[in-house]
C-alpha positions as CSV (number, residue, x, y, z in Angstrom):
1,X,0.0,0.0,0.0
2,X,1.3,3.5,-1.3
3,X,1.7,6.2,1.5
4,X,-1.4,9.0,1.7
5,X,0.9,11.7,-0.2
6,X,2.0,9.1,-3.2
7,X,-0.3,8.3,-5.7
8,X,0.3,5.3,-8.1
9,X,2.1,6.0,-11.3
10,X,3.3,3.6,-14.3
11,X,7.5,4.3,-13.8
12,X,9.7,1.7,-13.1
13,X,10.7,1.5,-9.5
14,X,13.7,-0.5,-7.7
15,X,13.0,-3.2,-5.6
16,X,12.1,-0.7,-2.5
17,X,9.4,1.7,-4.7
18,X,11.9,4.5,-5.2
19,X,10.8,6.0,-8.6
20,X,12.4,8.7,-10.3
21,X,9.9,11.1,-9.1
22,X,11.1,10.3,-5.8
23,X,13.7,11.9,-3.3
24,X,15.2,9.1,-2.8
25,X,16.5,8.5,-6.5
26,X,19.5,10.1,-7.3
27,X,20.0,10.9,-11.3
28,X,23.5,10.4,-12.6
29,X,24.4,12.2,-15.9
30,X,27.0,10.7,-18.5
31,X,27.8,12.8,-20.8
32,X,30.2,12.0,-24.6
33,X,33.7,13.5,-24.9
34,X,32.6,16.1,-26.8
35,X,29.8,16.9,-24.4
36,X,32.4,16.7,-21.1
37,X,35.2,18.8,-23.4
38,X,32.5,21.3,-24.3
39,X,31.6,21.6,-20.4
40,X,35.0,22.1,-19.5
41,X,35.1,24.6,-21.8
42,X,32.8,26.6,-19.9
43,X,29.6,25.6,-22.0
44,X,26.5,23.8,-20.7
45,X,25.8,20.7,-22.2
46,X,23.3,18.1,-22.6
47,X,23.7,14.6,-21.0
48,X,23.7,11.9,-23.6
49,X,22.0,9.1,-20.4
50,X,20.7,10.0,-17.5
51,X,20.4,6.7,-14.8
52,X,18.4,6.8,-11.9
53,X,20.2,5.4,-9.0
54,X,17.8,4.6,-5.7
55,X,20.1,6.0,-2.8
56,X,18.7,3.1,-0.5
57,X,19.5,0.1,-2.6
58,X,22.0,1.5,-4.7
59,X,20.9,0.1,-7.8
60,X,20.4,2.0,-11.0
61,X,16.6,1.1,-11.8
62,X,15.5,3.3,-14.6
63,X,17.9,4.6,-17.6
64,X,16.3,7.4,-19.7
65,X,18.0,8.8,-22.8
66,X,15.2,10.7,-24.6
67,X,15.6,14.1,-25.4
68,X,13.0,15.9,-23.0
69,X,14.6,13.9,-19.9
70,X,18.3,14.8,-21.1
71,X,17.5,18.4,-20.7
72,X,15.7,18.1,-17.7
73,X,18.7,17.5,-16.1
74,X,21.2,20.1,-17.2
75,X,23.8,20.9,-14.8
């Protein structure tokens, strides 16, 4: 049973419920060379992944590569 302030949603969860909605999952950005060269270079760029690592487990349980999710999660 979910919690009174989680509603149920279709994501993929890890094996304790973390989804990437959650506080609890942590979203790791890897990025090309030419992405990581650009950044150092002062620019801003666009992950090519982004995994979704649940910070209890400390499995990654969802790996997104789309482009609206990539640049969600600009540094």
């Amino acid at each position: 049973m979910l919690p009174a302030y989680r509603t149920a949603t279709n994501l993929p969860t890890c094996r304790c419920g973390t989804d990437r909605t959650c506080r609890a999952a942590t979203p790791e950005r890897e990025y090309t060379f030419a992405g990581a060269l650009y950044a150092l270079w002062g620019g801003t760029s666009v992950p090519a992944r982004v995994n979704f690592r649940c910070v209890h487990c400390g499995i990654v349980f969802e790996v997104r590569s789309d482009r609206a999710t990539r640049r969600a999660f600009v540094i």
